[in-house]
C-alpha positions in Angstrom: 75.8 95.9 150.5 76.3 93.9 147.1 79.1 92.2 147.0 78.7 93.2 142.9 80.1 96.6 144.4 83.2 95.1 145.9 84.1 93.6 142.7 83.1 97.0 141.0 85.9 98.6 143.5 88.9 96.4 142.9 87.9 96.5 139.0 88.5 100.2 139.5 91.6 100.6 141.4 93.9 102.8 139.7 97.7 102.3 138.9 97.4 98.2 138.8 97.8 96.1 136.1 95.1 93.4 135.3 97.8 90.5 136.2 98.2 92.1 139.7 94.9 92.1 140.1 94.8 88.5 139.4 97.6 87.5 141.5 96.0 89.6 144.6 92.7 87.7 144.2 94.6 83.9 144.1 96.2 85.2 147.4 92.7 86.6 148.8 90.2 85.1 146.8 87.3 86.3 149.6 86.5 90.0 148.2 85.0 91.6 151.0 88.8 90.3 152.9 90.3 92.1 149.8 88.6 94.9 150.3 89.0 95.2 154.2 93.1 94.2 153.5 96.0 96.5 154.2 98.6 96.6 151.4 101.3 95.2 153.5 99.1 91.9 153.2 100.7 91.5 149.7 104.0 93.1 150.3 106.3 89.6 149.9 104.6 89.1 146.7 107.3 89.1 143.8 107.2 91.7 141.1 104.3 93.4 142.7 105.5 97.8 143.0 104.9 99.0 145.8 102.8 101.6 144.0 100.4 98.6 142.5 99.7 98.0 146.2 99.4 101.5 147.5 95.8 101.6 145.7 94.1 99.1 148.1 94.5 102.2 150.5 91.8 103.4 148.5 88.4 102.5 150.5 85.9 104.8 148.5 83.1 103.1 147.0 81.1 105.7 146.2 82.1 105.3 142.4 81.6 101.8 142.6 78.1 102.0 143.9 77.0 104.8 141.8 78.0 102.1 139.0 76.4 99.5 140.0 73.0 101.2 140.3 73.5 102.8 136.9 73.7 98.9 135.7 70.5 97.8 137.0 69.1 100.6 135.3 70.3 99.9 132.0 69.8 96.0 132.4 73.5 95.6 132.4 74.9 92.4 133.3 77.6 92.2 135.9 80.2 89.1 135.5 83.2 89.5 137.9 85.6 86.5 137.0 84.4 83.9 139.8 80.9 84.2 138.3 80.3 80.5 136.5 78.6 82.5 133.6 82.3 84.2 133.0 84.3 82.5 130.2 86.9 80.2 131.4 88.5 80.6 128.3 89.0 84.3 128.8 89.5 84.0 132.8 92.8 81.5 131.8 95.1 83.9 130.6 97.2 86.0 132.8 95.7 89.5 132.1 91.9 88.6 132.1 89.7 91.5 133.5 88.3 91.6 136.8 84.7 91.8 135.8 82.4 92.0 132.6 79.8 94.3 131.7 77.2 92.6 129.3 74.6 93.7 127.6 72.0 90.9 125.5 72.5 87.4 126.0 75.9 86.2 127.0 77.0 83.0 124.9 78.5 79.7 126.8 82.2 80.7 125.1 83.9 77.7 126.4 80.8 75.4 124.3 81.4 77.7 120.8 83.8 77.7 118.2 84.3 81.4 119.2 86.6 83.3 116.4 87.3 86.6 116.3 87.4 88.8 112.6 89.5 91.9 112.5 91.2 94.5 110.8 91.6 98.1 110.4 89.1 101.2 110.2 90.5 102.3 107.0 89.8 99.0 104.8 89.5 98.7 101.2 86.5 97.5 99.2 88.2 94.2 99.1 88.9 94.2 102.6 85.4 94.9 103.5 84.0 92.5 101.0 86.1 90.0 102.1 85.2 90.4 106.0 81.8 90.7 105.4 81.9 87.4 103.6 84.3 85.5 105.8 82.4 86.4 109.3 78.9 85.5 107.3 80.6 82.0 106.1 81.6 81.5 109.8 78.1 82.5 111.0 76.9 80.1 108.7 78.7 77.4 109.2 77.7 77.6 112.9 80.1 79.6 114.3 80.4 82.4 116.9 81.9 86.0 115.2 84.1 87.7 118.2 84.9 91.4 117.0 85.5 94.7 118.4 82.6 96.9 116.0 85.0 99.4 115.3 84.8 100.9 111.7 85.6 98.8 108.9 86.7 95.3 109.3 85.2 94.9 112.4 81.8 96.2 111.6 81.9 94.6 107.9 82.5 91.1 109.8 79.9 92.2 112.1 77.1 92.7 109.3 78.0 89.4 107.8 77.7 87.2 110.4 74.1 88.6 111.4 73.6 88.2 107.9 74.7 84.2 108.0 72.0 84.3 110.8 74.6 84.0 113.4 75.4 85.3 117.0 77.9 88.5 117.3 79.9 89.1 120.3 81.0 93.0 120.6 84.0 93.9 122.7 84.3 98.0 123.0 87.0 99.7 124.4 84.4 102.0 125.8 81.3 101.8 128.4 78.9 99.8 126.8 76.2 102.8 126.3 78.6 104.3 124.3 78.6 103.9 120.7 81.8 104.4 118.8 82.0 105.3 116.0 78.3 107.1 116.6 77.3 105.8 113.1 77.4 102.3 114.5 74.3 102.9 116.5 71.8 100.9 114.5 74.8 97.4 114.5 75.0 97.9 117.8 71.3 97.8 118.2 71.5 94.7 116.1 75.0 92.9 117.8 72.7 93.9 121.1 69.4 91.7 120.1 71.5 88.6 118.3 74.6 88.1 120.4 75.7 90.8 123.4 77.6 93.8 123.6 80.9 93.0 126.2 83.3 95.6 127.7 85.4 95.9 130.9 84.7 99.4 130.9 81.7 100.5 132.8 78.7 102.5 131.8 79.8 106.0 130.6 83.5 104.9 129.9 85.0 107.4 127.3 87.8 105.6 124.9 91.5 106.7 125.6 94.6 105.8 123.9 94.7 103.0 126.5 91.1 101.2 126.5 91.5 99.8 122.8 94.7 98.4 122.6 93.5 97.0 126.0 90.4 95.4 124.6 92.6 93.6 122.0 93.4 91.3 124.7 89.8 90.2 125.4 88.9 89.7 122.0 92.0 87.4 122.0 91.2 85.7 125.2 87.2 84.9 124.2 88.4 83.2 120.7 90.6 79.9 119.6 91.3 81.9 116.9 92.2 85.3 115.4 92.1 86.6 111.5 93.0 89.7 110.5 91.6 91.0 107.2 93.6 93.9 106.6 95.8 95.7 108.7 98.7 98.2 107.9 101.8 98.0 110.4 100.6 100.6 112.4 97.7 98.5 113.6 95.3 97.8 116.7 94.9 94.5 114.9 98.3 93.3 114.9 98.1 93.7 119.2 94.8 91.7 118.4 97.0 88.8 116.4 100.2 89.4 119.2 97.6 88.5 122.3 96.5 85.6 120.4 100.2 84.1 119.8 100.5 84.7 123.5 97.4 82.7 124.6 98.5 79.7 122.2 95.2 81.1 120.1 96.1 80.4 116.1 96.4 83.6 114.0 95.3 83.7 110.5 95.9 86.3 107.7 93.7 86.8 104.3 96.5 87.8 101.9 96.3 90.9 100.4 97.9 93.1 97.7 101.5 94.0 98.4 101.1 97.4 96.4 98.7 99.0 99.0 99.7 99.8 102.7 96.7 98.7 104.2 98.1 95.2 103.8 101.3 95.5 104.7 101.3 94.4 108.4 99.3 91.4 107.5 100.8 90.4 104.9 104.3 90.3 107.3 102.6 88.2 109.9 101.8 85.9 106.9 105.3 85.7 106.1 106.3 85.3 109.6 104.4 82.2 110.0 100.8 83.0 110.7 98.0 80.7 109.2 96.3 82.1 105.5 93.1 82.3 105.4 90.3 82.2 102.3 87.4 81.5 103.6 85.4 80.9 107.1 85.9 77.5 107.0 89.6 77.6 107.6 89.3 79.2 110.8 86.6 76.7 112.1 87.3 73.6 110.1 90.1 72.4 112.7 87.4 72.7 115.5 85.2 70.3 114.3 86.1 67.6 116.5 85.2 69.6 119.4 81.8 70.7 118.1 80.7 68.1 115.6 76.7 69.0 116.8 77.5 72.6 116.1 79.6 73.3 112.7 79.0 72.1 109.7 81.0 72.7 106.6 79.0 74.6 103.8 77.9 72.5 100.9 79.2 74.6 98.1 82.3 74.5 99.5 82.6 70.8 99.7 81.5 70.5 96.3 84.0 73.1 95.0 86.5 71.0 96.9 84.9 67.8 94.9 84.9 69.2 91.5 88.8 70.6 91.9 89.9 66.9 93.5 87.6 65.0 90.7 89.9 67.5 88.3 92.7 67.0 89.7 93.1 63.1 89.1 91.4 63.5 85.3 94.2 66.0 84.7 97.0 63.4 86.3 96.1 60.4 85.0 95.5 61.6 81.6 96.7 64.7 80.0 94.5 64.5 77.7 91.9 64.0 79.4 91.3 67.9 79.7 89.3 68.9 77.1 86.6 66.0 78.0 86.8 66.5 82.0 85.6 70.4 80.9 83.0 69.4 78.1 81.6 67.3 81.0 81.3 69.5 83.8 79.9 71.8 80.6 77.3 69.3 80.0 75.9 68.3 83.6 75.7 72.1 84.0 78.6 73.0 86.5 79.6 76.1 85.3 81.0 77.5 82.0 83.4 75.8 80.1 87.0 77.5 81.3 89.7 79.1 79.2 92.3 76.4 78.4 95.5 77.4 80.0 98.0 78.8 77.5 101.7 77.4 77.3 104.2 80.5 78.1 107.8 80.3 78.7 108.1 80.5 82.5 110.8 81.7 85.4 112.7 79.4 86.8 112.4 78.1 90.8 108.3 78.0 90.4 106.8 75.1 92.8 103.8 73.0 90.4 100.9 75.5 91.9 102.8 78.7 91.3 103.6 77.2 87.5 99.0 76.0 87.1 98.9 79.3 88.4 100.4 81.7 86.3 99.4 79.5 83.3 95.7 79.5 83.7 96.1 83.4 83.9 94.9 84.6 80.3 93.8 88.3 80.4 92.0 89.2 84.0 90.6 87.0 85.7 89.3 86.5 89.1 90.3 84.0 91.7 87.5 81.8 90.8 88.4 81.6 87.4 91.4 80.7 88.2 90.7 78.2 90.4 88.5 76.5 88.0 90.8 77.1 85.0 94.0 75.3 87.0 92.1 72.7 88.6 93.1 73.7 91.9 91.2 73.7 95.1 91.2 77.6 96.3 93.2 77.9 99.1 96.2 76.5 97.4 95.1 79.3 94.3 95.1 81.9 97.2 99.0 81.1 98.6 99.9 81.0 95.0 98.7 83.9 93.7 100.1 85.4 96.9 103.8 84.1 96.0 103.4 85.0 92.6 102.2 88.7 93.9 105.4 88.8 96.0 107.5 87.7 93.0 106.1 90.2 90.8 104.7 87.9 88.6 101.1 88.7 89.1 99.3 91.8 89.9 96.1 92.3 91.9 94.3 94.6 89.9 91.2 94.5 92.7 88.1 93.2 93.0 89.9 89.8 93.7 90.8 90.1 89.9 94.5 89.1 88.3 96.8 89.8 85.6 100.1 88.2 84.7 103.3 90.3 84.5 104.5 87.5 82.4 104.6 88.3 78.4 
């Protein structure tokens, strides 16, 4: 008999938790001995119930075998977690499922700068802007998108990573011949062809309350980093960003406006420490040193970052230097030539970006325009405008588009 179908078994065992499961297999790491074992074997084991154990009584394989042969028909891979071609990042943390099912070409995680993109079903049109953006500026920058192709975020992220000409790795809380939502079916086609389809669930799996919050953990566990989009405080994503703090994986946040709930429970995890994000760059940036053949930071951005710092010292060094550091940037053809800044009386307790901020706000403008106008490079414009937001001192009218409150 396959020895697939042994792994398909334990997998399957009802009543045990995924770190049982792991702590059983480090005692008896031979599965057909597992699967011949009496639960007494592991009665000394410490914080194990009784009850976890009682399900190794269970000997039927039927379920397991009928599994299996559905697999091979579907050209389903099979990776239980001793397999080499299963992620060692993912098999390191305490709750990593017993075996995989695949479907396309499984990456080499441990040799990408996996990162996962997520947020909630019900997103904004600047949430889904901004995801589709952010997981094509990772895809494009040579990065691998991790995501869980629900609605919204997910699938937004999804679309813009295959756009970047990137690799997408699915994780589904279902069997992975289901599609959910059912409208999904042609990204999943897609996610299929240029990455793979992953789920823990096998063939013919139907969702539960359980199975997502569930596969939040393996998205976690496959990435060295997490960033959710948008996410109210009821949220599947902020289990995503909890699983990541709990396998030392970082945790980003794209701020968002403090007016609409769908933000809410990323914006706290901002202000409770995690990192902000702007852009795909900051979630791969810090990982260059481990692939330097792989990523590569994208050109406009580093001459975005060149322009603002070039700014930056003609704006220091001479205050009046303004006018002619614009007129030339007007003249070589970088852009337009930006609204001056106007002098307002301003709150007290302001830090020097929240102050170039606020005064480079004339009218609407969008974060771009801002960014040029204060000679600022953008993620410091982002955290800004965020603090200002909080303050009340600048509204997001949408469309990543700003007004002062400030008269």
């Amino acid at each position: 008999m396959p020895e697939l179908i042994y792994w398909i078994w334990f997998s399957r065992l009802t009543g045990m938790k995924p770190e049982t499961r792991l702590r059983i297999l480090e005692r008896c790491p031979d599965i057909h001995e597992l699967y011949e074992a009496a639960p007494d074997k592991f009665s000394h084991m410490d914080n194990v119930k009784p009850e976890e154990l009682r399900a190794l009584e269970n000997k039927d394989i039927g379920i397991a075998s009928a599994i299996y042969e559905r697999c091979l028909k579907l050209g389903v891979t099979m990776l239980p977690i001793i397999s080499e071609r299963y992620p060692e990042r993912l098999a390191n943390v305490f709750d990593a499922p017993i075996i995989l099912y695949v479907l396309g070409a499984i990456p080499k995680f441990d040799d990408e700068c996996a990162v996962a993109i997520v947020g909630t079903r019900r997103a904004s049109r600047y949430g889904l802007v901004t995801a589709e953006k952010i997981g094509f500026e990772v895809a494009d920058s040579g990065g691998l998108v991790v995501t869980g192709l629900a609605a919204g975020i997910d699938s937004a992220a999804a679309s813009g990573a295959l756009r970047g000409g990137g690799k997408v790795a699915g994780v589904l809380g279902t069997g992975i011949d289901i599609v959910f939502p059912s409208d999904n079916a042609r990204l999943f086609r897609e996610v299929a062809r240029n990455g793979c389809l992953i789920s823990e669930y096998p063939p013919g799996e139907r969702a539960t309350r359980f199975t997502f919050p569930a596969r939040n953990r393996v998205i976690a566990g496959l990435s060295l980093g997490v960033c959710i989009v948008e996410a109210p405080v009821r949220s599947g994503s902020l289990i995503t960003a909890n699983r990541a703090s709990e396998y030392g994986r970082d945790v980003f946040v794209v701020p968002g406006s403090i007016d609409q709930d769908g933000f809410k429970g990323s914006n706290e995890l901002l202000r409770d420490g995690a990192e902000l994000a702007v852009c795909g760059w900051d979630l791969i940036g810090r990982h260059v040193w481990r692939f330097p053949n792989k990523l590569r930071e994208p050109i406009q951005r580093k001459e975005v970052l060149r322009r603002a710092r070039t700014s930056s010292r003609e704006y220091n060094a001479d205050p009046n230097s303004r006018t002619r550091a614009h007129a030339g940037r007007e003249a070589a053809g970088i852009g337009s030539k930006p609204e001056a800044p106007r002098p307002r009386p301003r709150p007290e307790g302001l830090t020097d970006d929240e102050t170039k901020v606020l005064d480079a706000i004339t009218g609407r403008k969008t974060a771009d325009q801002i960014t040029m106008s204060a000679s600022m490079r953008p993620d410091r414009v982002m955290v800004a405008l965020t603090l200002l937001e909080l303050k009340g001192l600048v509204k997001n009218m949408g469309d990543m588009s700003y007004e002062s409150m400030v008269d």
